[in-house]
Residue, then its C-alpha position, 0 to 999 in steps of 0.5 A: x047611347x051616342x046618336x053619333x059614332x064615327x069612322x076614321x079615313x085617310x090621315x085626318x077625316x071624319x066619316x059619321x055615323x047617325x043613329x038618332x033613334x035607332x041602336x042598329x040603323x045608322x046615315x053614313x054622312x060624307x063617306x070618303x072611303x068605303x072600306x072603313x065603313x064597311x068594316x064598322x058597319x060589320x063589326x058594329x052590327x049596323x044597317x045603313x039607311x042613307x047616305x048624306x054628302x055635303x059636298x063633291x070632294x073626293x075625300x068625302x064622296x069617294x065611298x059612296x059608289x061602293x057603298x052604293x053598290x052594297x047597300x042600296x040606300x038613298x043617297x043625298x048630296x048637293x043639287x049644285x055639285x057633281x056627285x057619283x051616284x046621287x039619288x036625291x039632289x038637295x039644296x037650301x030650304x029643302x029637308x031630308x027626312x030620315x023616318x028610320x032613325x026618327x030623324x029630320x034635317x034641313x038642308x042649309x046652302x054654304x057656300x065657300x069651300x065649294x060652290x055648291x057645299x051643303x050643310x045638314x041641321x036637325x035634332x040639335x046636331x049639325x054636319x058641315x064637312x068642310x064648311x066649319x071646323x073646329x077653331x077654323x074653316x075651309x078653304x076657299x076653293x071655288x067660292x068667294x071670301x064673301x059667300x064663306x063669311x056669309x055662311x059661317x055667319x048664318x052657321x053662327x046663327x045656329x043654337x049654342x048647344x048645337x053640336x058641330x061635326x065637321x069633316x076633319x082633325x084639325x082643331x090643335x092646328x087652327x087653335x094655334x092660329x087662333x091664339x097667334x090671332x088672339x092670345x089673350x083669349x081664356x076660353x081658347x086657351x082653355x080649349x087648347x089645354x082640353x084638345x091636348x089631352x085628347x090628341x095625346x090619348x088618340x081621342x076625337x075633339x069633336x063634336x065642338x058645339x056653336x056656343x064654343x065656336x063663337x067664343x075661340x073661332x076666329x073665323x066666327x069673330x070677325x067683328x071682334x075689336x080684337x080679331x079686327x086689331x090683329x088682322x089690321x097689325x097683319x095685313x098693315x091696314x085697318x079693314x073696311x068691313x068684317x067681310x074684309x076682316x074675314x077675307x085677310x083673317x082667311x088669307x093669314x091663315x093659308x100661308x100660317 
């Protein structure tokens, strides 16, 4: 039994469903739109117990009042955040237990994306939303460059065999810039290959894992000799520092 189903959103989002112990029971995390939900939890037979938000984005939280009004289940969201009908507000060092599904998670604070984003981490599982994707990461929206590389950095940190559920298809996109980045990386090349087969049959590329993102996550590898020497060619000066690094790398990719 998978501990995660998913449910598709809009054109490109991820909504989870986790289930850890429980075959019926199920934490909705980032639930953009009720709708889809409520059709698999139907279908599926399931029962909601929470609901996780890791940050205010509309396309992550714009479900939750609906869902809310249907299931009346703890929901839990950034402290730092404006978030409709939050019932648990939660912030780095705190844990959510989830006694249902048998399951736990520290909530870690990582900032970039959004001021307040929050990320979920427990039973080798990690929810990011838009923190960390696959071969790529957020935007910076309202947080710094530094506060991002900082975040990702203490993602990095993270297990290798940890599983990485982030909140949108978009690997195919970010390893094309991670090849232009590095195109002599075999494990990116490799992965590219992997990913093609799957969007060709309509098949999710997550989760990724840690252990992957550190060797063709460019974002991860900022510290990289050749990450450095291609940043340096692009921006047409060498980097003070891999905070620097990150912060070009991050603005390459906006107008790739």
């Amino acid at each position: 039994m998978s501990p995660v189903l998913h449910v598709r959103a809009f054109e490109d989002n991820y909504i989870w469903l986790v289930r850890g112990q429980s075959a019926d029971r199920v934490a909705i995390v980032d639930p953009g739109d009720a709708a889809p939900v409520l059709d698999a939890l139907a279908t599926q037979h399931l029962t909601p117990v929470a609901i996780l938000c890791t940050h205010h984005h509309g396309d992550h939280v714009g479900g939750v009042e609906e869902l809310r009004a249907c299931y009346d289940v703890p929901v839990y969201g950034p402290a730092q955040e404006r978030i409709p009908a939050l019932t648990h507000r939660v912030q780095g060092g705190e844990r959510v237990r989830l006694d249902a599904l048998g399951l736990e998670f520290d909530v870690l604070d990582v900032p970039g994306h959004t001021a307040g984003h929050i990320a979920y981490y427990g039973a080798s599982l990690l929810f990011c939303g838009d923190t960390l994707f696959s071969a790529g990461c957020g935007r910076l929206f309202e947080g710094t460059a530094e506060q991002l590389h900082d975040s990702l950095s203490r993602l990095a940190a993270l297990p290798p065999d940890t599983a990485v559920y982030c909140g949108h298809e978009y690997t195919a996109a970010n390893l094309r810039f991670a090849l232009t980045v590095e195109p002599d990386n075999p494990d990116t090349r490799r992965h590219q290959e992997r990913v093609r087969e799957l969007r060709a049959h309509n098949e999710l590329t997550l989760p990724s894992t840690i252990g992957r993102e550190r060797r063709i996550n460019p974002f991860l590898r900022s510290a990289e000799p050749r990450v450095r020497r291609a940043v340096a060619a692009w921006a047409g000066r060498e980097p003070a520092s891999d905070t620097e690094t990150f912060a070009l790398l991050r603005r390459w990719k906006d107008g790739f």
